[in-house]
matplotlib code that plots the C-alpha trace (Angstrom):
import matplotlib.pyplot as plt

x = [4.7, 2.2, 2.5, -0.8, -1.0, 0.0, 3.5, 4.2, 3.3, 7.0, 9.2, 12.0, 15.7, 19.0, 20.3, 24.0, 26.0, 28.4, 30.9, 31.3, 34.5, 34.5, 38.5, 40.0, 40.4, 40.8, 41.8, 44.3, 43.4, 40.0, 40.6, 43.9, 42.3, 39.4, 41.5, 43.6, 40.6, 39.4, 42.9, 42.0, 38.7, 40.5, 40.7, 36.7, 36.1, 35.4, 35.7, 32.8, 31.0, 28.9, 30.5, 28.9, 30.5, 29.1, 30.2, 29.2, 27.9, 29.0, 32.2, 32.4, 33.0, 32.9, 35.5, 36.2]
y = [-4.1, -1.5, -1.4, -0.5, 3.2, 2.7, 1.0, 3.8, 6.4, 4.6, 6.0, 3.5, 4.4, 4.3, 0.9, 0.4, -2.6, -3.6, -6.5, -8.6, -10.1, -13.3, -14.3, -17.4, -19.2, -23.3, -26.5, -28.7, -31.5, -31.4, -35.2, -33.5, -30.5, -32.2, -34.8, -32.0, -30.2, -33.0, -34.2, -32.5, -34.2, -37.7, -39.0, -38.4, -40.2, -44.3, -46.1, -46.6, -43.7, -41.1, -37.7, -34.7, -32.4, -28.7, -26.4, -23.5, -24.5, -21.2, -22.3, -26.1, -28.4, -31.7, -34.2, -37.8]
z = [-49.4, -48.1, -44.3, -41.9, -41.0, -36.9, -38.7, -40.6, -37.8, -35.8, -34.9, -35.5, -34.0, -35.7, -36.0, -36.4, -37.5, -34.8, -34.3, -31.2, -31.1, -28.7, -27.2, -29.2, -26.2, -26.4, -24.7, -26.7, -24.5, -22.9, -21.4, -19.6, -18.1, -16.6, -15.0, -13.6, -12.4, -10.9, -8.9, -5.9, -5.5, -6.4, -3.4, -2.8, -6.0, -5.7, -9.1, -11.1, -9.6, -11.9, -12.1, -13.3, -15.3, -16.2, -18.9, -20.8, -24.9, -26.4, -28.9, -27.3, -30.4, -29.7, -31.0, -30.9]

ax = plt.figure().add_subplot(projection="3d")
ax.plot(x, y, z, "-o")
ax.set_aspect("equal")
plt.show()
């Protein structure tokens, strides 16, 4: 590959190869711990209501 001449007049840093290592953290029972973390709003709650429920995406695998 021949690049242009303003490429080849960079001056490109150092690049290293790192590792990001990411805690191993995980629920056994997802069900369980959003009832729990809902209990103290319970009584708030009617039944049959719509409930919204936020989370982070990064390492959530969904299983049924």
């Amino acid at each position: 590959m021949i690049l242009p001449e303003a490429v080849r007049k960079l001056d490109i840093p150092k690049m290293v190869k790192i590792t990001q290592l990411f805690p191993d953290d995980h629920l056994e029972d997802t069900a369980a711990a959003v009832r729990d973390a809902a209990a103290p709003f319970a009584a708030e709650m009617k039944e049959g209501a719509s409930v919204a429920v936020l989370a982070g995406s990064r390492g959530i695998r969904v299983s049924t």
